[in-house]
C-alpha positions as CSV (number, residue, x, y, z in Angstrom):
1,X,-276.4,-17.1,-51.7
2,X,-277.8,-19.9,-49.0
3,X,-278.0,-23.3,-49.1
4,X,-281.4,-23.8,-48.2
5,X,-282.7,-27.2,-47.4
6,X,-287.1,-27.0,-47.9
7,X,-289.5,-29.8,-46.2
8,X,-293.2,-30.0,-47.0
9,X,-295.7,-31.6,-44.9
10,X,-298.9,-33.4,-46.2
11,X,-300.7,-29.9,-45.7
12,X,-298.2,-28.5,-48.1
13,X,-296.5,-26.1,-45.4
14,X,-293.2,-25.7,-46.5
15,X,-290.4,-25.4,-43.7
16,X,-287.3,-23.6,-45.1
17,X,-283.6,-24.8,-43.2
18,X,-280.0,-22.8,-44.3
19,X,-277.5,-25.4,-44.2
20,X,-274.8,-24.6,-42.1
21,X,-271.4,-24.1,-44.1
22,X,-268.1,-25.7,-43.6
23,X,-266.5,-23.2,-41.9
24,X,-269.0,-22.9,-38.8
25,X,-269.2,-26.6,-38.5
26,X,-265.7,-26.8,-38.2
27,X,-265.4,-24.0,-35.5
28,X,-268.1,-26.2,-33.4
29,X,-266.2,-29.5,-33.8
30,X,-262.7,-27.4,-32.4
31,X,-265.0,-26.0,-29.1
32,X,-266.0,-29.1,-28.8
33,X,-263.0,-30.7,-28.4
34,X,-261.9,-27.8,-26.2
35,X,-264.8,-28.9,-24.0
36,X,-264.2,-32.8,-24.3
37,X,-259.9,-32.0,-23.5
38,X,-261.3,-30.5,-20.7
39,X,-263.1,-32.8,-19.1
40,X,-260.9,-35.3,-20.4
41,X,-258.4,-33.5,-17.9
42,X,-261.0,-33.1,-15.2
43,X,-261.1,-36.2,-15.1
44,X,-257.7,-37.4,-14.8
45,X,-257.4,-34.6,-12.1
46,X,-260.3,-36.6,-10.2
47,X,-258.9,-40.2,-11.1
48,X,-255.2,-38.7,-9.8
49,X,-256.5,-37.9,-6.4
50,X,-258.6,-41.6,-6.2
51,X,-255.0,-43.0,-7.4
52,X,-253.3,-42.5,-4.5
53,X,-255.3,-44.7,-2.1
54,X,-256.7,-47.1,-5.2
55,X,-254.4,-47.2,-7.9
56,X,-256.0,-49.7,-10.1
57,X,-259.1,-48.9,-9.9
58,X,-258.4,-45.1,-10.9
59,X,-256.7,-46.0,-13.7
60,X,-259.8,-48.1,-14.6
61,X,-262.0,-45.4,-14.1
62,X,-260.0,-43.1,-15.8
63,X,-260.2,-45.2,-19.2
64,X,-263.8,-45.8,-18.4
65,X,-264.4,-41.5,-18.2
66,X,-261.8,-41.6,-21.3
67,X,-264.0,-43.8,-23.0
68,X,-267.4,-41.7,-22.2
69,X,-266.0,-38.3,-22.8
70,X,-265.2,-39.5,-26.4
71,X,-268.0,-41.1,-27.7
72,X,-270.6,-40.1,-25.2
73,X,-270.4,-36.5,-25.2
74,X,-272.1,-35.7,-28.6
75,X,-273.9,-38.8,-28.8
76,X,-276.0,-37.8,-25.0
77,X,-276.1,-33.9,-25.9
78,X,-277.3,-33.9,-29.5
79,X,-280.1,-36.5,-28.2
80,X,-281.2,-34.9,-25.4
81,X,-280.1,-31.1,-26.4
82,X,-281.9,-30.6,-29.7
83,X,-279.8,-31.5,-32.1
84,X,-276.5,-29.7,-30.4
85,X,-273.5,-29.4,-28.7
86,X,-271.8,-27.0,-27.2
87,X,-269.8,-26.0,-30.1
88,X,-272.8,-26.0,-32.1
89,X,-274.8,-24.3,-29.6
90,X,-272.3,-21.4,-29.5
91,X,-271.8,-21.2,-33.2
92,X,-275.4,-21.7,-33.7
93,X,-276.0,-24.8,-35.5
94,X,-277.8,-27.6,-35.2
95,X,-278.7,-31.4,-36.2
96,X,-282.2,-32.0,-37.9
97,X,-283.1,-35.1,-39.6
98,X,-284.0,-34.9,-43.6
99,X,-287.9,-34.5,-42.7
100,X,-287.0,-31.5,-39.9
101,X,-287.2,-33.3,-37.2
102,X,-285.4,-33.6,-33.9
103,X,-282.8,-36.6,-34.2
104,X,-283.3,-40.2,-32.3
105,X,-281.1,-41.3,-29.7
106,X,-279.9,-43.9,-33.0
107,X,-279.5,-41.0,-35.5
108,X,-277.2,-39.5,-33.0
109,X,-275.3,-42.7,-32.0
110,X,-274.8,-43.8,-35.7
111,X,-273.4,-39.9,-37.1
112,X,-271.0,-40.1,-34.5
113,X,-269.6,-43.6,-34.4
114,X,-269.3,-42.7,-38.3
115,X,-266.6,-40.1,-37.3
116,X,-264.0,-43.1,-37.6
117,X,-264.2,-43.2,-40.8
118,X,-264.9,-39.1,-42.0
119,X,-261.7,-38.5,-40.2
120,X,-259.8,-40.7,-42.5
121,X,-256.9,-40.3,-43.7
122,X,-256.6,-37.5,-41.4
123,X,-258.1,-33.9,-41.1
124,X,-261.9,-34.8,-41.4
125,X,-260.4,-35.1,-45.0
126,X,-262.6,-38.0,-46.1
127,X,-265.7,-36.0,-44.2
128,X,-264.8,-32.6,-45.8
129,X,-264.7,-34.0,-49.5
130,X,-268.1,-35.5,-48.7
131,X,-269.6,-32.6,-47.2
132,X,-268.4,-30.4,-50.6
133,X,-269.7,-33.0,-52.9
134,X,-273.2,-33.9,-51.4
135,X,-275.6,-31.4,-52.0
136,X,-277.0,-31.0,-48.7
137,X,-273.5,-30.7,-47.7
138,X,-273.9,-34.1,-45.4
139,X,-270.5,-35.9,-44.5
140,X,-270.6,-39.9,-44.7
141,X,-271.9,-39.6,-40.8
142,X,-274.8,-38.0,-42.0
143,X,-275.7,-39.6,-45.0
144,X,-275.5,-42.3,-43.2
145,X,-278.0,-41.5,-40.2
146,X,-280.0,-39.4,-42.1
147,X,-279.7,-36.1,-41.2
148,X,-278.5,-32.9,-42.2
149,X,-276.8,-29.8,-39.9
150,X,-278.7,-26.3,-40.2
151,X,-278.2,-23.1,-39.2
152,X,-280.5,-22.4,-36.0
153,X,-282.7,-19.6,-37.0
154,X,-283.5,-16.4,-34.8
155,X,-286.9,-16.0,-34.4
156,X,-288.3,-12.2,-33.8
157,X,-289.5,-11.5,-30.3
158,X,-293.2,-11.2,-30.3
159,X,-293.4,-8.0,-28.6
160,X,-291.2,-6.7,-31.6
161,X,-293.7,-7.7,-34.4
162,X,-296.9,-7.3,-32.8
163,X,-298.5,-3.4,-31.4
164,X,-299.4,-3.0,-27.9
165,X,-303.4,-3.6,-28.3
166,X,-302.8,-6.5,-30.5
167,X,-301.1,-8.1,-27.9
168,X,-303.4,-7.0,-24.7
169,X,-306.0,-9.1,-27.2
170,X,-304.3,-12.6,-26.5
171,X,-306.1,-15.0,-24.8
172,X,-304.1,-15.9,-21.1
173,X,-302.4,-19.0,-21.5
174,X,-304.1,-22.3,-20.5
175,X,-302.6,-25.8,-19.9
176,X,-302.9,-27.2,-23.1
177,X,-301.7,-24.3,-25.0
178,X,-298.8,-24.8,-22.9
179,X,-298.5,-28.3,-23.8
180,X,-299.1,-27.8,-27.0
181,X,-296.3,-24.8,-27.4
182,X,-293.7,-27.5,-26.0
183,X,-294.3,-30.3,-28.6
184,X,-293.8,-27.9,-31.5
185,X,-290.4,-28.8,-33.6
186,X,-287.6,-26.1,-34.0
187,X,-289.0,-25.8,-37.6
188,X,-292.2,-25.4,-36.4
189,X,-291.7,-22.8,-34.1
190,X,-289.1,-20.9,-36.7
191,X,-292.3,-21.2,-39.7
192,X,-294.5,-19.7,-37.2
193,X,-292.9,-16.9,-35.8
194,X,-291.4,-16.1,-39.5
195,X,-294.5,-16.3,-40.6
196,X,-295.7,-13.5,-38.1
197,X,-293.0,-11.4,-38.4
198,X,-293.6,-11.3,-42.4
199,X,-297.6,-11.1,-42.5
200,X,-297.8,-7.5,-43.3
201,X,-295.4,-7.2,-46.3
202,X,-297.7,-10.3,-48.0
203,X,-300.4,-9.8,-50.5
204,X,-304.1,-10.8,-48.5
205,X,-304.7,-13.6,-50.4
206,X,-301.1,-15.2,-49.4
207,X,-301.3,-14.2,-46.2
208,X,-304.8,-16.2,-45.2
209,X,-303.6,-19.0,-47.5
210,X,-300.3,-19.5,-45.3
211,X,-302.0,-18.7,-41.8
212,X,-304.5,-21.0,-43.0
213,X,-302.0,-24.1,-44.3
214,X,-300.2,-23.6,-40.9
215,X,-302.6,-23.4,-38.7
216,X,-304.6,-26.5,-40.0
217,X,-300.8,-28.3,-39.7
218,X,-300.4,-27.4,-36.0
219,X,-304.1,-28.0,-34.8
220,X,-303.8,-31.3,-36.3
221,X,-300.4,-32.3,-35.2
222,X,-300.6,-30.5,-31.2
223,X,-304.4,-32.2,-30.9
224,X,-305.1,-28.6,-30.0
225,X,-308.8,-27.7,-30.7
226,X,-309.5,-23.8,-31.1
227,X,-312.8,-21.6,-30.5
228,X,-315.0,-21.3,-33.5
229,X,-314.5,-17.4,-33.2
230,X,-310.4,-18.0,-33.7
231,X,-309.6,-17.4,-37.3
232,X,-306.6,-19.3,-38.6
233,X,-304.5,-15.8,-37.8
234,X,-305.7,-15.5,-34.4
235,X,-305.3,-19.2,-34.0
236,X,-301.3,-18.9,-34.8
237,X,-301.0,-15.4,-32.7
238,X,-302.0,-16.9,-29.0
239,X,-299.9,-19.8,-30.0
240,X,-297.2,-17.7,-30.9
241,X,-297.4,-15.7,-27.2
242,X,-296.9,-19.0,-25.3
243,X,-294.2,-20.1,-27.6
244,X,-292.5,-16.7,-27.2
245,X,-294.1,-15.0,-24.4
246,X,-294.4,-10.9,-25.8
247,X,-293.6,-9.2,-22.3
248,X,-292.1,-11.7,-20.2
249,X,-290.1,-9.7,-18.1
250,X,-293.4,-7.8,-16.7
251,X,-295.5,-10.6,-15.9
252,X,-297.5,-9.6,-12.4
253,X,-296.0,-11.2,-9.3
254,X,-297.8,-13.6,-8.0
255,X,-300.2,-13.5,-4.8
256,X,-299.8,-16.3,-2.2
């Protein structure tokens, strides 16, 4: 059974997250100290070699790295990287704040300073008991910041859920479908290419009632105006190729 955590936006789109369990987020946190002892010895490596002409000011740089590495390191990534780390890119988890959305610089500064105290007494013990007593499994870090850690969905390939005329249909991209495909949320883009990859096994009526929830939801949000003769399903499809272009590795090479 999953742990699913559901958002709903004004437009009553509903955006469905699987929590990630204990176990995985525990493998991340060990690769990511893998990663962190390893730069950790990178940089004493670096520092060594800077020691033996400048002595005290390698050893200052080295606590300076020291200091980086450890609360740095998750902080910079999950900010900048989409709510991940290494570890929890490998494992394939990542951060999301309770509304969906990708995590502030703060969100990710504040769940990691908060480590201090989950790892009390020891173990990630106080963190642990948290996580299996909160019912979005959050540890105090979280609760605290706001956010939750999901599991990162796989969305279907478009050239695996849509036939070979359907896609030779698509409009060719412009700018601001481009533009518009890069502001769309992880959520976003897993709710729309779910919701593609499901169309045919829904009855009519919930299928145009979905396409049409979603596509009002983007258009609004992206500032993306459509053609009058774009129905809402059509609408979703030609954002759907930009997002996850169908036949990517035959695009024609280009003339100079």
């Amino acid at each position: 059974m999953r742990d699913v955590h559901t958002v709903r936006t004004p437009e009553n789109v509903a955006f469905e997250h699987e929590l990630a369990g204990l176990t995985a987020r525990a493998l991340g946190v060990l690769i990511d100290i893998l990663v962190m002892s390893t730069l950790v010895g990178l940089a004493a490596l670096t520092c060594a070699a800077f020691g033996v002409v400048l002595a005290g000011f390698a050893r200052a740089l080295y606590f300076v790295a020291l200091f980086a590495i450890q609360w740095g390191y998750a902080v910079v990534l999950e900010w900048r990287w989409h709510g991940q780390t290494v570890g929890k890119r490998v494992v394939g988890t990542r951060v999301l704040t309770r509304h969906g959305l990708e995590i502030s610089f703060g969100q990710a500064a504040l769940r990691n300073l908060m480590r201090i105290v989950d790892i009390l007494p020891g173990g990630y013990l106080l963190g642990g008991v948290s996580a299996l007593l909160d019912a979005r499994g959050r540890r105090l870090g979280d609760i605290a910041a706001d956010t939750l850690v999901v599991r990162v969905q796989r969305g279907a390939r478009l050239k695996d859920i849509l036939g070979e005329q359907e896609r030779a249909s698509l409009l060719p991209p412009g700018d601001a479908w481009q533009s518009a495909a890069r502001a769309l949320t992880a959520p976003e883009r897993d709710a729309l290419l779910s919701l593609i990859a499901r169309r045919e096994g829904l009855p009519l009526d919930v299928r145009h009632d979905l396409f049409a929830k979603l596509a009002r939801h983007l258009e609004a949000r992206l500032g993306l105006s459509r053609a009058e003769y774009l129905s809402d399903e059509r609408f979703l499809l030609n954002l759907a190729a930009v997002v996850a272009p169908p036949l990517a590795s035959k695009r024609p090479a280009q003339t100079h």
